[in-house]
ZAVO-169239 format. One record per residue (C-alpha): x, y, z; residue in three letters. Coordinates in steps of 0.1 Angstrom, whole numbers. Layout:
% residues N
X Y Z ALA
...
***
This chain:
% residues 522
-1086 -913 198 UNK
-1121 -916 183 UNK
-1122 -925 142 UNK
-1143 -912 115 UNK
-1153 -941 91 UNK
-1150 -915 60 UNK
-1152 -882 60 UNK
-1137 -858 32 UNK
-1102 -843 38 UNK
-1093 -805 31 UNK
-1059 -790 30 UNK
-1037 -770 18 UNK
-997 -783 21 UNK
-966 -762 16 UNK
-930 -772 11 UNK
-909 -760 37 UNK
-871 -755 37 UNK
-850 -753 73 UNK
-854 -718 75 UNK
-889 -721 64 UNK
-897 -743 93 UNK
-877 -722 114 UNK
-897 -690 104 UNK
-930 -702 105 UNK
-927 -718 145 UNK
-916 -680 151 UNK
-939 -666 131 UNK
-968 -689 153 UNK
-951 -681 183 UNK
-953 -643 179 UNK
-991 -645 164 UNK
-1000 -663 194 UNK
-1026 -680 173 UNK
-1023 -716 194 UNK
-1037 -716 230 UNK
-1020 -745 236 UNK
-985 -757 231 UNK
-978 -780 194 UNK
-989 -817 205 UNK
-959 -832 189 UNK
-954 -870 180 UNK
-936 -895 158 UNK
-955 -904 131 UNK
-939 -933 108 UNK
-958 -942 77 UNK
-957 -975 53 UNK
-978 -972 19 UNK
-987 -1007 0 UNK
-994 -1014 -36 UNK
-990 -1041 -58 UNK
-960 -1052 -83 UNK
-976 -1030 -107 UNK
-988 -1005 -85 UNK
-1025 -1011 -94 UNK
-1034 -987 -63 UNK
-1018 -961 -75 UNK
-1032 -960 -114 UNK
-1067 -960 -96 UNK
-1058 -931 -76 UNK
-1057 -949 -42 UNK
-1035 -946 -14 UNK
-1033 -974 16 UNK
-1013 -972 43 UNK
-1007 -984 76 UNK
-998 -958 102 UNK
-979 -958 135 UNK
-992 -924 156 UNK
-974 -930 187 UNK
-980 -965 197 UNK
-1007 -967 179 UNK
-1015 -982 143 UNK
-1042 -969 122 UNK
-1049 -982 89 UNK
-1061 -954 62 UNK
-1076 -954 28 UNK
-1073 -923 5 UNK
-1091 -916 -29 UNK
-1105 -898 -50 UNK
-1076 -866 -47 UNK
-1081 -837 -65 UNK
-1062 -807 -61 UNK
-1079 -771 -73 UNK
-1064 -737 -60 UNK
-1039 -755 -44 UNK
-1068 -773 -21 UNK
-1063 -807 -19 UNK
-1095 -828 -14 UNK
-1097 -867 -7 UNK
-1123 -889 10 UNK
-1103 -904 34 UNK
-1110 -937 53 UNK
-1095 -948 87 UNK
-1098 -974 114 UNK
-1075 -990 140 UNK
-1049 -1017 126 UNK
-1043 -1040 160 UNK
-1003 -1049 160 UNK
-999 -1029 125 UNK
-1014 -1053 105 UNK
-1033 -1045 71 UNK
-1063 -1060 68 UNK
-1089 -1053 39 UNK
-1120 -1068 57 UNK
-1109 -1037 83 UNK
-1119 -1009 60 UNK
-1150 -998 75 UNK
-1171 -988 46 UNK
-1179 -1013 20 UNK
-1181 -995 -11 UNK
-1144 -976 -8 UNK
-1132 -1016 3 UNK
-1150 -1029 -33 UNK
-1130 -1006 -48 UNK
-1094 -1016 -34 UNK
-1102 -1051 -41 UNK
-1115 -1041 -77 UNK
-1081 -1021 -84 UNK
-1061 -1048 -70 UNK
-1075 -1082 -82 UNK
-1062 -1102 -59 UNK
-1023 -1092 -62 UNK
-1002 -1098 -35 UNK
-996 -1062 -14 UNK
-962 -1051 -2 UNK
-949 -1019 11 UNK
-936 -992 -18 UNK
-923 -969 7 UNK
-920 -947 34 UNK
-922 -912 58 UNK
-907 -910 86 UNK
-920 -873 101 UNK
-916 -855 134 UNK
-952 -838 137 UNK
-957 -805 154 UNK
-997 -801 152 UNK
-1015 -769 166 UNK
-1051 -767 163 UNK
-1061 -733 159 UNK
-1096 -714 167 UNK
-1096 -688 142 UNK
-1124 -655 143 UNK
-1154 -666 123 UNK
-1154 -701 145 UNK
-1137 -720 119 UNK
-1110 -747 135 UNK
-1077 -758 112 UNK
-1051 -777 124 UNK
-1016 -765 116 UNK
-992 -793 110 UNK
-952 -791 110 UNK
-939 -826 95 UNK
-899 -828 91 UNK
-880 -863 85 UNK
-876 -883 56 UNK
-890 -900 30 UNK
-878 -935 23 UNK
-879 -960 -3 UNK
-860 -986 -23 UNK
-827 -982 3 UNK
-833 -943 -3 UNK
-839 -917 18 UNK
-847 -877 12 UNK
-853 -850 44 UNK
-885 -836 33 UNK
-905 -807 55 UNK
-939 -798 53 UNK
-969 -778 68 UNK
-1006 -791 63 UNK
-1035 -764 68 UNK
-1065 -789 75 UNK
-1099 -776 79 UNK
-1115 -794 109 UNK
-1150 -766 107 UNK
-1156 -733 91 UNK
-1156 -717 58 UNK
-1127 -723 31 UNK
-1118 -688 38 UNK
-1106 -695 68 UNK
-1075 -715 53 UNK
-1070 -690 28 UNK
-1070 -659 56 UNK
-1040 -683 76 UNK
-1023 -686 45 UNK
-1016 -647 44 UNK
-1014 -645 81 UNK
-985 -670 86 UNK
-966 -660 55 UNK
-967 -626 45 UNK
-934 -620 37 UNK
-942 -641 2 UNK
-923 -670 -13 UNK
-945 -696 -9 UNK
-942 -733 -23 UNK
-972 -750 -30 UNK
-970 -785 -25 UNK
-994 -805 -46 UNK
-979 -838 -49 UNK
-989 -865 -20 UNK
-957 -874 4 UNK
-969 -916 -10 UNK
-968 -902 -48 UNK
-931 -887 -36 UNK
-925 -922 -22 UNK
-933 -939 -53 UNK
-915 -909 -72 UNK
-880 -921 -47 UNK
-887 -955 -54 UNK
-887 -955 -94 UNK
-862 -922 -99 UNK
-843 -919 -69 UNK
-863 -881 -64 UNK
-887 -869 -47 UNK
-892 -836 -65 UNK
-896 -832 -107 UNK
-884 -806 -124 UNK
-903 -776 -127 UNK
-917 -781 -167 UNK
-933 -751 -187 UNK
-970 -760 -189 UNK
-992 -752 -219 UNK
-1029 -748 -222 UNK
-1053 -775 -215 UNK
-1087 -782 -228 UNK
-1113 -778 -199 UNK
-1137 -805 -210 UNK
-1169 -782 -214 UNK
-1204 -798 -222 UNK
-1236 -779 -231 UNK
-1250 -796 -198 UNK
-1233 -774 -176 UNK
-1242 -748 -159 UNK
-1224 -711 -171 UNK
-1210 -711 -130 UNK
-1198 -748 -136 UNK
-1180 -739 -168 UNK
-1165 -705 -152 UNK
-1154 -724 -124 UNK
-1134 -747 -144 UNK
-1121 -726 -173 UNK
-1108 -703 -144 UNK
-1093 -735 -126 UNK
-1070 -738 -157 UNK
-1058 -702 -156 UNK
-1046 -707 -122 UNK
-1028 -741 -130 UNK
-1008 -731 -161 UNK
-1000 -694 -142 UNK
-989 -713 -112 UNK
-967 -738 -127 UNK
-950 -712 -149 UNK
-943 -690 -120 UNK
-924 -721 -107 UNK
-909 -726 -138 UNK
-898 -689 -141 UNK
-881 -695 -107 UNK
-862 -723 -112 UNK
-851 -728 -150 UNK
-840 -703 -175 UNK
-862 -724 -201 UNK
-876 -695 -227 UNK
-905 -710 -224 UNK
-914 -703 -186 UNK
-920 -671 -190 UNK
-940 -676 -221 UNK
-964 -698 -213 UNK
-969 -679 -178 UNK
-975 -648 -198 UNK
-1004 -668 -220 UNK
-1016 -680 -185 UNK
-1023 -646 -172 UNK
-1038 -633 -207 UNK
-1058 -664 -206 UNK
-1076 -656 -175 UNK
-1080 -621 -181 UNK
-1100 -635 -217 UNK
-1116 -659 -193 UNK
-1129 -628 -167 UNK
-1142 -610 -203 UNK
-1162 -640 -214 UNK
-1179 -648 -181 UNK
-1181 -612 -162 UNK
-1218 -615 -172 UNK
-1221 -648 -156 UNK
-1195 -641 -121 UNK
-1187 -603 -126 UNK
-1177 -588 -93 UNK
-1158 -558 -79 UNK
-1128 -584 -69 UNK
-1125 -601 -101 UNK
-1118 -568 -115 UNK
-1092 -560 -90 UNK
-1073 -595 -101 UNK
-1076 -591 -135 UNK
-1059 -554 -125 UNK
-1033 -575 -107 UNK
-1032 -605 -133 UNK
-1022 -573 -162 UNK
-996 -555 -135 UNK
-976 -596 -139 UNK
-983 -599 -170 UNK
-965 -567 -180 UNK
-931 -577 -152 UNK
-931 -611 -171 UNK
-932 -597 -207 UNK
-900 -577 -200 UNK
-881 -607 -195 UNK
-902 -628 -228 UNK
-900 -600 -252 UNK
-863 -599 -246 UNK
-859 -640 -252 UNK
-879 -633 -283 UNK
-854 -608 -298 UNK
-829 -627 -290 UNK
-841 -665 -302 UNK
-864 -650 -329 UNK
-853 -621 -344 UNK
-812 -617 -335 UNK
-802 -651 -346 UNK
-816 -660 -376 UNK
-803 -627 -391 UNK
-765 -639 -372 UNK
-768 -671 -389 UNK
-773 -655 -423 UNK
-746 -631 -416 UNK
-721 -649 -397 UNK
-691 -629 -405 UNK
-709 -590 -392 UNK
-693 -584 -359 UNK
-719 -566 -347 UNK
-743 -595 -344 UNK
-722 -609 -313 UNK
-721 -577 -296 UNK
-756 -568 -295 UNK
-765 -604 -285 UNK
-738 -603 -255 UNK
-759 -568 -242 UNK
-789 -579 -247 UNK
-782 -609 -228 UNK
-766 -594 -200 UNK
-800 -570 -197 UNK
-819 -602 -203 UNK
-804 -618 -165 UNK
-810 -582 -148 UNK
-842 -587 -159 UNK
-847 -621 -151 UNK
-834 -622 -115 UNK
-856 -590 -112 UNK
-885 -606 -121 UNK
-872 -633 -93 UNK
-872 -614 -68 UNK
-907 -600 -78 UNK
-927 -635 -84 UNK
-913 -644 -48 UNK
-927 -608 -33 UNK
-960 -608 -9 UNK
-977 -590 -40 UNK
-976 -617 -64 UNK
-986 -644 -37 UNK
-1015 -625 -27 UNK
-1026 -623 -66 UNK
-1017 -664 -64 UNK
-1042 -668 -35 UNK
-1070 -644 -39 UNK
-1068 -660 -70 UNK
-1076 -692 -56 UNK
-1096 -682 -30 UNK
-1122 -663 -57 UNK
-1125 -693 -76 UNK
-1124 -722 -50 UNK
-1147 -701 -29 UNK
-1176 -685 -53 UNK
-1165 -648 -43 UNK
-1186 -638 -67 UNK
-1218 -647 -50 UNK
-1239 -615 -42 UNK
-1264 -619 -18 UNK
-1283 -585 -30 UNK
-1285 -595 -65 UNK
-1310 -612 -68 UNK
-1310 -625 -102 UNK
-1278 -638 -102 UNK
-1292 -673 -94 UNK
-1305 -673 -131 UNK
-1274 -658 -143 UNK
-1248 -686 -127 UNK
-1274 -716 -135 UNK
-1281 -706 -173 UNK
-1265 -731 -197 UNK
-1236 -726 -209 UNK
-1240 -728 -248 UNK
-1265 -703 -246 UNK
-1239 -682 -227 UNK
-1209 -691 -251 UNK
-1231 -679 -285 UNK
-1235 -647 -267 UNK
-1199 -642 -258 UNK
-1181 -654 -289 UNK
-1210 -634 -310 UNK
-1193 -601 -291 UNK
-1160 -612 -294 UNK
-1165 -618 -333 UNK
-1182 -586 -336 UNK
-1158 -561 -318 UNK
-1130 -581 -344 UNK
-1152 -572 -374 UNK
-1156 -533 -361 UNK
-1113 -530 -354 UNK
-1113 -551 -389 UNK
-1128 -521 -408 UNK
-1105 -507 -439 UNK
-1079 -532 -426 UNK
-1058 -518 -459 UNK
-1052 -484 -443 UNK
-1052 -494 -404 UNK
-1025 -474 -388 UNK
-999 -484 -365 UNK
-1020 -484 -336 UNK
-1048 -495 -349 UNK
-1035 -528 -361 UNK
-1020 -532 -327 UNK
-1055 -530 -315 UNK
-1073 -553 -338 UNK
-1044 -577 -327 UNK
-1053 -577 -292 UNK
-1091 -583 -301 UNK
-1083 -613 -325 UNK
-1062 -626 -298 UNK
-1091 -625 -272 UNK
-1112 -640 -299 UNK
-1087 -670 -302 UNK
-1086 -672 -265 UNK
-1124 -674 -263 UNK
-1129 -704 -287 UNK
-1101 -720 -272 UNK
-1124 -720 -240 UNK
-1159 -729 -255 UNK
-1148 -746 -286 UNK
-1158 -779 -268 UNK
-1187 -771 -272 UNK
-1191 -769 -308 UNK
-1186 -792 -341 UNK
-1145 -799 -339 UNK
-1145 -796 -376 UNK
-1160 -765 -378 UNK
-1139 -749 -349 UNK
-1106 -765 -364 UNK
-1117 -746 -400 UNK
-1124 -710 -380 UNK
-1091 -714 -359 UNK
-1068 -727 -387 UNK
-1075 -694 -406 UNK
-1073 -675 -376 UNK
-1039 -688 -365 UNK
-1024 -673 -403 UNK
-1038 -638 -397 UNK
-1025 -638 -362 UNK
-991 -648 -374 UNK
-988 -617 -395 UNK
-1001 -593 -362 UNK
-975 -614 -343 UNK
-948 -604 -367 UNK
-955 -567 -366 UNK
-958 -569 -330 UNK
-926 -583 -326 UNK
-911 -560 -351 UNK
-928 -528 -330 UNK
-915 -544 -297 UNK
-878 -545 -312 UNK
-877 -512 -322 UNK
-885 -500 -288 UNK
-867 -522 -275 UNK
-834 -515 -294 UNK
-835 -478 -304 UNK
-837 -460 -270 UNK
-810 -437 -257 UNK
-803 -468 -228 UNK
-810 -498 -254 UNK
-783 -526 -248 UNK
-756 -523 -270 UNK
-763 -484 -277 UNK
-733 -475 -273 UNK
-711 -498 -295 UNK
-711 -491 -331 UNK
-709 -523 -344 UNK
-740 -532 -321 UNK
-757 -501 -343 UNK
-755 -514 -374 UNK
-765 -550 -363 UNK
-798 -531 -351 UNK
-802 -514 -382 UNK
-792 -545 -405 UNK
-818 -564 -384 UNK
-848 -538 -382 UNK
-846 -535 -420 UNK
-850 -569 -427 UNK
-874 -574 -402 UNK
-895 -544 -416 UNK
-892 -558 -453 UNK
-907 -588 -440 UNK
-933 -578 -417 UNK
-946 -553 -446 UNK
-946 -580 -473 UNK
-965 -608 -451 UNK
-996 -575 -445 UNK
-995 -573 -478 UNK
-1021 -607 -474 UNK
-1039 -594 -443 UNK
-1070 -584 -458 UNK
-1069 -618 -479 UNK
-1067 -637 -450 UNK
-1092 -615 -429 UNK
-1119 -622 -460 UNK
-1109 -655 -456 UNK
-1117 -657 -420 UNK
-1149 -640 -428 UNK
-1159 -664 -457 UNK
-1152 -693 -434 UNK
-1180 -679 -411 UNK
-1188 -678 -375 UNK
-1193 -718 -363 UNK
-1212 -709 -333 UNK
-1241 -698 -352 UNK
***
């Protein structure tokens, strides 16, 4: 075995259940993909740190490694996970009798930064893997090389052990593609599980909890730190990066936990990135970006049949119960809409774990981690992607603003319709600033969006009123058939109504107000 002092590690790593390691061996077996049998070998795994874990905070993993009689000793850092890639510079070189040695690591500046994070502490094992590794490496159309990897065993640590299976896609040479093409080919039945915590951060995880896993937590919107130094591709790239983290979590979320707010905040994630393909279509538009954004809208809709149903029920069902405790009627609309609420969910289940939504999941990936966009035969896309992106953000929040002023027109008479329209525009124009608001004076952003948010509370309202009707006054509505549920619906679309029509009574005060505050990016 020859060693690499550093080189830069690629992967993509999914978690694998019995039957998942089960289906993919067949699945490699049938494809015929390996002209070789799996090479398959013990590997066994120690990772040091200090008392404090100082390695670890710096975002460093050492280990020593036994690979059949051999030791090797390995420095990671430097991890980042995008698109479910995980990339690390890696660092390796033999460890004679399994000894860790500092003065081993082969390139000096990745060894001043080990000694910088650990000053001097004392190192001592945190935990370990114990894996059985099947490893193929495959020769794929195109020339690229990956290396399939099975790992089954354990993870140990702190007198604790977990059986934990894994398979590692590792580009050896080739395009990114590549992994993303063996992705679909050896699971295209769906149901993936991407795996984007380390096996070491699980060993830490055993040692301190006595898990290796966390539980699945809704995940909100996150800033994407944006500067006007970046290029408009740069800022794309990583504005589209946050769609497909907060749409990927939720989906877990969604299929693990009944949590309301799953399917929320994976419904914001998939509106998010279809704002995020408006803004920057000048900058990356390309026929497949309009396919996902097709796609992201198709999930969108299958996820807001399950949300709009929590939000009756949380939002508009109970408060009116609680105020009116003693009208029978209440209960029995909330039991039918309930029991539609878990056909629903395990509907939507069944559809998040299909081959359609994992193909959305990782052409998703694939067009941002890979720049699909790139168009040889457009030739003035170069000055497109590297234009700046505050020039490019005036532009797109200057359309944004001005397709909310033209929907905002005699906002006193707006019909039905058209108020559900200029709600969807003030919505992408919230989404927008929440994008490229970095970019601007905080105070004046936080001015613009605090106005914003009280005019988009009213739209919200009406929208949620409009959704309840439909929801509750069809022929198959839950609870259409029980009188008592009847008169809840009409004791609770009347006050809702009352409400709703009051709070517009302010719209066009609030819109002027919006308006007075004034556009920040100008």
């Amino acid at each position: 075995m020859s060693y690499i002092p550093t080189m830069t590690e690629i992967e993509l790593k999914f978690v694998l259940d019995e039957d998942g390691v089960r289906r993919l061996k067949g699945r490699m077996k049938a494809l015929g993909l390996n002209r070789h049998a799996p090479r398959t070998r013990s590997l066994h795994s120690i990772y040091y740190d200090t008392a404090d874990h100082a390695l670890r905070r710096a975002g460093i993993a050492l280990r020593l490694r036994k690979d059949g009689r051999r030791w090797v000793q390995t420095v990671k850092a430097g991890a980042t996970i995008n698109g479910g890639l995980l990339r690390a510079r890696e660092v390796e070189t033999p460890a004679a009798g399994g000894r860790l040695d500092l003065m081993n690591i082969p390139v000096q500046a990745v060894r001043a930064e080990v000694e910088e994070a650990i000053g001097g502490a004392e190192l001592s094992p945190v935990c370990e893997t114990r894996m059985k590794r099947a490893a193929s490496l495959l020769e794929l159309d195109g020339g690229a090389r990956v290396e399939l990897s099975i790992d089954t065993g354990e993870i140990v640590a702190g007198g604790l052990s977990e059986p934990f299976s894994e398979a590692e896609l590792e580009l050896f040479e080739g395009d990114l593609d590549a992994l993303y093409d063996l992705t679909q080919t050896l699971f295209p039945e769906g149901g993936l599980h991407l795996s984007t915590i380390a096996k070491s951060t699980r060993g830490y995880m055993l040692a301190e909890t006595g898990r290796i896993e966390t539980d699945p937590q809704p995940r909100t919107a996150r800033e994407v730190p944006l500067d006007d130094e970046m290029t408009s591709e740069i800022a794309a790239r990583d504005v589209l990066r946050e769609c497909f983290e907060q749409i990927a979590a939720n989906v877990d979320v969604v299929l693990s936990t009944d949590a309301p707010e799953g399917p929320h905040q994976l419904r914001i994630g998939l509106r998010r990135l279809r704002a995020a393909f408006g803004i920057f279509r000048p900058v990356i538009g390309h026929p497949e970006m309009a396919r996902l954004n097709t796609a992201a809208r198709e999930v969108g809709a299958r996820v807001g049949a399950l949300r709009d149903l929590d939000v009756v029920i949380a939002d508009i069902i109970a408060p009116e119960f609680e105020a009116h405790p003693h009208e029978q009627g209440f209960a029995a609309l909330r039991a039918a809409i309930e029991a539609r609420r878990e056909t629903v969910r395990a509907t939507l289940r069944d559809y998040l774990r299909s081959a359609e939504v994992q193909s959305f999941q990782i052409d998703l990936a694939r067009f941002i981690e890979t720049r699909r966009w790139l168009t040889p035969e457009d030739f003035e896309q170069t000055a497109r992607l590297a234009r700046p992106i505050r020039s490019h953000a005036d532009n797109a929040l200057a359309k944004r603003w001005k397709s909310c002023v033209k929907h905002a027109r005699g906002i006193d008479h707006l019909t039905v319709g058209e108020r559900h329209e200029l709600r969807k525009e003030l919505k992408k124009l919230r989404y927008s600033i929440e994008f490229l608001g970095p970019l601007y004076s905080p105070k004046k952003v936080a001015r613009f969006v605090k106005r914003l948010k009280k005019l988009q509370t009213i739209f919200g309202d009406l929208n949620d009123l409009a959704m309840a009707e439909h929801l509750l006054c069809q022929a198959d509505s839950p609870g259409a058939q029980d009188a008592d549920a009847q008169r809840a619906v009409g004791r609770l679309l009347g006050a809702r109504s009352a409400t709703a029509e009051s709070a517009w009574s302010h719209a066009k005060a609030l819109w002027h107000g919006v308006v007075e505050t004034g556009p920040f990016w100008t």
